[in-house]
N, C-alpha and C positions, 0 to 999 in steps of 0.2 A: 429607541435606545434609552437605555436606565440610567445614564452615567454613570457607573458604576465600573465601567471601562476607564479608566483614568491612568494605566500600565503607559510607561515609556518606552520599554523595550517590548518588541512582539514578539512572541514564543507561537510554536508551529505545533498542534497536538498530534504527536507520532503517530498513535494509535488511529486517529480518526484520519490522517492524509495516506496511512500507510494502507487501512482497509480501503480507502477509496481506488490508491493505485494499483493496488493488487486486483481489484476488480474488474478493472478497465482494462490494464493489461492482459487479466487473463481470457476478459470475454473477446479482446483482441487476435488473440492466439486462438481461442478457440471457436470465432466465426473463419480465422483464414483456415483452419481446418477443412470446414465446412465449404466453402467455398471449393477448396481443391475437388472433394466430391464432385459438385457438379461441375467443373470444367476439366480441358485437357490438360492445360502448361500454366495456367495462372496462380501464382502462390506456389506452385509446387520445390521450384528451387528455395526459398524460402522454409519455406515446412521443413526441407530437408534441411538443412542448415541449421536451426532452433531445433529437429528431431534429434543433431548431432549431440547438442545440450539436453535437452529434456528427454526423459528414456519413456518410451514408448508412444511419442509425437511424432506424427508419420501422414503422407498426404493420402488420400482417396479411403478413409477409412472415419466410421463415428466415434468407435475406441481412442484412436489417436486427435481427434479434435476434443474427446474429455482431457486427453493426458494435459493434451496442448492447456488446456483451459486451468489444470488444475494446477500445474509445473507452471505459467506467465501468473497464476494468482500469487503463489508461493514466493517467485521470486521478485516480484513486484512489491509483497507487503514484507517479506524481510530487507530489501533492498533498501526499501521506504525508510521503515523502522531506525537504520545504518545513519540515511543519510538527513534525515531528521535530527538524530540522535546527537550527531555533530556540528546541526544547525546552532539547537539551542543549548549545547555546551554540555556532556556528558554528568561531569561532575558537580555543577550546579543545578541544572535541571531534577538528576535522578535522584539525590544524593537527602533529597526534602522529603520525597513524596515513593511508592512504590509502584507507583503505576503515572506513567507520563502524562496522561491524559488529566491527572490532578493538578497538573506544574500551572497554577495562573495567578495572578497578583493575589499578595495576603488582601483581607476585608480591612476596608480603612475603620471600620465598626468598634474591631479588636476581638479579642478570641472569646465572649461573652454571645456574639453575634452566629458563632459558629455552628452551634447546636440546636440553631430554629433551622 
């Protein structure tokens, strides 16, 4: 550690927890895809149910375990993105910086330090 962490309040970086969920989620959907392939009945009432949402997520097919993969990515990193957003307070967070991922304590340095 650098100290350099010296922040009171913790701020959550959208960008970086929202790619993480969206990736999880979606390789989640899209091994139960997979799965439904090789079996008869497991996953499948499922798949159909998330098929109902996601259009073209369907069981016993590889086309539908990408949708699946590609639709849980999607909605996992917008979701993310939502409920982050309201973590660290919309209007103070975004309202500094134009990309969330910049939101972290000023440099106790001052802004001389900013341009090394």
């Amino acid at each position: 550690m650098n100290g350099e962490t010296n922040n009171t309040k913790t701020r959550l970086c959208a960008c970086r927890l929202a790619l993480v969920v969206g990736i999880v989620w979606g390789l989640a959907c899209g091994v139960l895809g997979v799965i439904t392939i090789f079996t008869v009945t497991y996953g499948h009432q499922m798949v159909e149910v998330l098929g109902s949402i996601y259009w073209g997520y369907r069981p016993d097919s590889w086309v539908g375990a990408l949708w699946g993969l590609a639709w849980g990515f999607v909605e996992g990193f917008i979701g993310t993105l939502i409920i982050v957003g309201l973590y660290n307070g919309l209007g103070r967070c975004w309202s500094r910086c134009c990309c969330c991922c910049c939101c972290r304590a000023p440099s106790s340095q001052g802004p001389s330090a900013e341009g090394q």
